[in-house]
Residue frames as qw, qx, qy, qz and C-alpha x, y, z in Angstrom:
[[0.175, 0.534, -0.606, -0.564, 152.19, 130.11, 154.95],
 [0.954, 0.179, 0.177, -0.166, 150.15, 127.40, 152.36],
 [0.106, -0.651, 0.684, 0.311, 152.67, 125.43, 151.54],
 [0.822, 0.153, 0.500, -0.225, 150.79, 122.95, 149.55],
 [0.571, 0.756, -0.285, -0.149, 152.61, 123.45, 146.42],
 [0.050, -0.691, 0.718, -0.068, 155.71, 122.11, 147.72],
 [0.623, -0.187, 0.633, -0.420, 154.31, 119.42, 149.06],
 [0.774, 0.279, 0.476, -0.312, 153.14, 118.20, 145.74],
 [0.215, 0.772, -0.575, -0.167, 156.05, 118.44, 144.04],
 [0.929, 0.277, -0.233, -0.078, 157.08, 115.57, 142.54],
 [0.592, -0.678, 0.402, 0.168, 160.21, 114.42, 144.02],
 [0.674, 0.199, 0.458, 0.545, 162.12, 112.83, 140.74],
 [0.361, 0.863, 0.182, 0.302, 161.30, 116.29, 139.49],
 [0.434, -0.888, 0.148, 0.022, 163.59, 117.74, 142.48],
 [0.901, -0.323, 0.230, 0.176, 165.72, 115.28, 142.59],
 [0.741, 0.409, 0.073, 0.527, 167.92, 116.11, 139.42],
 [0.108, -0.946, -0.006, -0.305, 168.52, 119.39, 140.80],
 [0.636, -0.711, 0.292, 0.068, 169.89, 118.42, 144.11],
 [0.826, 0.184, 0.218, 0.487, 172.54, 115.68, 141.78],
 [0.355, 0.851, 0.092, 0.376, 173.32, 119.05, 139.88],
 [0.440, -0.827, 0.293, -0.190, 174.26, 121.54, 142.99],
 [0.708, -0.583, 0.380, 0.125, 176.31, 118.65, 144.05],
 [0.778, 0.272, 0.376, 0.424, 178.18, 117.75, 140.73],
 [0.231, 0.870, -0.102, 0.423, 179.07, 121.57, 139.71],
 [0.354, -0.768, 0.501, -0.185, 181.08, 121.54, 143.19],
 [0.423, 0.392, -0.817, -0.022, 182.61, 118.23, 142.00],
 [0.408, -0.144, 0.809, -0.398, 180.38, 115.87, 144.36],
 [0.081, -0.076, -0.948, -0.300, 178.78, 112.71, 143.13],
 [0.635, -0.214, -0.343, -0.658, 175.20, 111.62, 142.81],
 [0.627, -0.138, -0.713, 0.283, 176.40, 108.64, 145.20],
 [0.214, -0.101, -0.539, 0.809, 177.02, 111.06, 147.55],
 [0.368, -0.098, -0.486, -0.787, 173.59, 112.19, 147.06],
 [0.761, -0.148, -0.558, -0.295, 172.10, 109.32, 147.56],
 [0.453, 0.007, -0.731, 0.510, 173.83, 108.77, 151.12],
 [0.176, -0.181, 0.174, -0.952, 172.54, 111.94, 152.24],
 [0.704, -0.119, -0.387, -0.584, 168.86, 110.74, 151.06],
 [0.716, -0.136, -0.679, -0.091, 169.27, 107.54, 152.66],
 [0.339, -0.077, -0.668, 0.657, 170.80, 108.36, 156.07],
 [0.416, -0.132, 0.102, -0.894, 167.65, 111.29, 156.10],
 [0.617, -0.141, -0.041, -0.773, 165.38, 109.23, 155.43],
 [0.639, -0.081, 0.701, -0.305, 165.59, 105.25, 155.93],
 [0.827, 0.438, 0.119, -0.332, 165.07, 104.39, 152.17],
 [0.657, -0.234, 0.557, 0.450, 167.40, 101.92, 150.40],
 [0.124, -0.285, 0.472, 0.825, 168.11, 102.07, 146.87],
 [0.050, -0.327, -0.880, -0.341, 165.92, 99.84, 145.49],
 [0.117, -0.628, -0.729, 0.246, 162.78, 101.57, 147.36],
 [0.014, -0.734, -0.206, 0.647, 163.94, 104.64, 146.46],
 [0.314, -0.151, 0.835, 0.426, 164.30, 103.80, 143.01],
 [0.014, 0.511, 0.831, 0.219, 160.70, 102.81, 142.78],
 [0.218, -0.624, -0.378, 0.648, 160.04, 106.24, 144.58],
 [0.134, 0.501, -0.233, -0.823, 161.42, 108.46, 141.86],
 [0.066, 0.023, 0.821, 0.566, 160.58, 105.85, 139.17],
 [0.136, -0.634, -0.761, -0.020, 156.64, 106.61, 140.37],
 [0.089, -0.654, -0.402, -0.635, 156.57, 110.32, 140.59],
 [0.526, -0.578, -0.553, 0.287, 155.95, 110.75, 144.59],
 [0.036, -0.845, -0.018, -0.534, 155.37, 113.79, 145.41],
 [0.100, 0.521, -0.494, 0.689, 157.08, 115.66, 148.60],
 [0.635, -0.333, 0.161, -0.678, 154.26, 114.64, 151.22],
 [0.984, -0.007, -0.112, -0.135, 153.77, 110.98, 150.42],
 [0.807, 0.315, -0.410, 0.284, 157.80, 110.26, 150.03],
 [0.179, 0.473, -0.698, 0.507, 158.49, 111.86, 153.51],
 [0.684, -0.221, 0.121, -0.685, 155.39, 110.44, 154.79],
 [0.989, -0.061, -0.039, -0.132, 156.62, 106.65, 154.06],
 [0.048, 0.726, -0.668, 0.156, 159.87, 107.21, 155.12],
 [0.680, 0.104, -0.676, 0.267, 161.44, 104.39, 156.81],
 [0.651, -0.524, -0.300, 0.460, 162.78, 106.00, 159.69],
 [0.101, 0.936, -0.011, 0.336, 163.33, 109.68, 159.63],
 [0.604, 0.225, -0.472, 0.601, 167.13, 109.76, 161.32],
 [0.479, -0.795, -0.254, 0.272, 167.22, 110.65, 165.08],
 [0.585, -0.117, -0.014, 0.802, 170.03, 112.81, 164.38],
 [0.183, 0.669, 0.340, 0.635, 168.24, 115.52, 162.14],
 [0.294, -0.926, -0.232, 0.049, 168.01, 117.48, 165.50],
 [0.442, -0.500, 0.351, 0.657, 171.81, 118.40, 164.75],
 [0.318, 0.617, 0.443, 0.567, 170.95, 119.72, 161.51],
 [0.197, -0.738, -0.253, 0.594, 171.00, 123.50, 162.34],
 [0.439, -0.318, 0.297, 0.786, 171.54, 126.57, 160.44],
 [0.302, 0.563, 0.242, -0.730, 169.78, 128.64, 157.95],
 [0.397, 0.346, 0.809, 0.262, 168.09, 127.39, 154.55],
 [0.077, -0.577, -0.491, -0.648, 166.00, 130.26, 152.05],
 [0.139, -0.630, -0.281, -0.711, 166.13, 132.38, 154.71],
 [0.770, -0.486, -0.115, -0.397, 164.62, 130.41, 157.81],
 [0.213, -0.370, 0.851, -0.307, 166.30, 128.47, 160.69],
 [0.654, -0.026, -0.646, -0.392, 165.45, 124.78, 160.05],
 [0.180, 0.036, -0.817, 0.546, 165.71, 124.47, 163.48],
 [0.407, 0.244, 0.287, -0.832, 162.63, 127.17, 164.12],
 [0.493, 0.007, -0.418, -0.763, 160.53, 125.89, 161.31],
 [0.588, -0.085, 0.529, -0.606, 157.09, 124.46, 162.63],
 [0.866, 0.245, -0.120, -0.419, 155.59, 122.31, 159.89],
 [0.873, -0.226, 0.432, -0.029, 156.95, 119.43, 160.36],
 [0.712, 0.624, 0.318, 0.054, 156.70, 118.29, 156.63],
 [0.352, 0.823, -0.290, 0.339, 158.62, 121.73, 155.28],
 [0.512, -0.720, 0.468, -0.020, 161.40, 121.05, 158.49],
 [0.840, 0.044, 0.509, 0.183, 161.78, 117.53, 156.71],
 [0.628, 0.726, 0.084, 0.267, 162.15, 119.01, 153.11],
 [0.154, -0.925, 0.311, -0.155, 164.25, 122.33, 154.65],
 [0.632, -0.547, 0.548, 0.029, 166.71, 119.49, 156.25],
 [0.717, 0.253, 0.468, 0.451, 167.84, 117.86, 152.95],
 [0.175, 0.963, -0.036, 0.201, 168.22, 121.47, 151.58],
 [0.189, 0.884, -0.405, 0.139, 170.69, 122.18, 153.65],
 [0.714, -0.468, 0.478, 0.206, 172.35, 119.14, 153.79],
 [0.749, 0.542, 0.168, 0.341, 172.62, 119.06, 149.87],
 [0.028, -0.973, 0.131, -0.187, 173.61, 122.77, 150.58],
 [0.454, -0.563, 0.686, 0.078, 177.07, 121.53, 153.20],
 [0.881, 0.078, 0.377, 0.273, 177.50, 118.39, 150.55],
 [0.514, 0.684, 0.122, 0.503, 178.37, 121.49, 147.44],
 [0.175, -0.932, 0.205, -0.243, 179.94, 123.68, 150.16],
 [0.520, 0.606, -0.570, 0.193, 182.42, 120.93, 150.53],
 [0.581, -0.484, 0.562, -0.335, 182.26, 119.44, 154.04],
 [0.168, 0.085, -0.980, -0.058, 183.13, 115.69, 154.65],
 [0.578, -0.379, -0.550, -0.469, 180.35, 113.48, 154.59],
 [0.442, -0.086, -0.726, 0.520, 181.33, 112.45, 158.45],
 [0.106, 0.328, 0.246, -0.906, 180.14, 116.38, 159.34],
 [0.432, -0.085, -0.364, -0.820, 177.47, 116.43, 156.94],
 [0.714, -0.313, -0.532, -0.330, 175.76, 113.28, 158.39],
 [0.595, -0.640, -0.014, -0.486, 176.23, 113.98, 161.91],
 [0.955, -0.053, -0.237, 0.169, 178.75, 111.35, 162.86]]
């Protein structure tokens, strides 16, 4: 599957979305933002400068910080696919913030949502 489109997706374009999903189920943009950070390793400020540049999908998981050791407890199905099974790396990374936005509007505690 080319998944190069995705890839080049702007993240700030994404990003309001995910806020959305979680505000219509009565969760915060903070809470948001935890998610983001604990995936990936980026503080505010850095991610800040992230959306405030455009960065597409590729580049912003590509300079992560520190991609959480945990994400192998992420499990469960996303558009379809186990995010466990999926091979690309890249789409696994994206797929894993899916469906943690996904368990943030489905109401879990953050505790279970970030693995803790």
């Amino acid at each position: 599957m080319n998944n190069t489109r995705v890839y080049k997706m702007s993240f700030a374009g994404v990003y309001p979305h995910y806020i959305q999903k979680a505000e219509k189920k009565g969760r915060t943009k903070e809470e948001v933002d935890e998610i983001i950070f604990w995936l990936t390793g980026y503080d505010a400020q850095t991610f800040q400068r992230l959306l405030d540049n455009k960065t597409d999908f590729e580049t912003f998981f590509a300079q992560a910080p520190q991609i959480n050791p945990n994400v192998s407890k992420i499990t469960g199905v996303i558009c379809g696919y186990r995010v466990e099974e999926i091979e690309e790396e890249l789409m696994r990374q994206i797929r894993y913030l899916d469906k943690l936005i996904d368990e943030l509007a489905k109401g879990k505690t953050m505790d279970k949502i970030l693995r803790k």
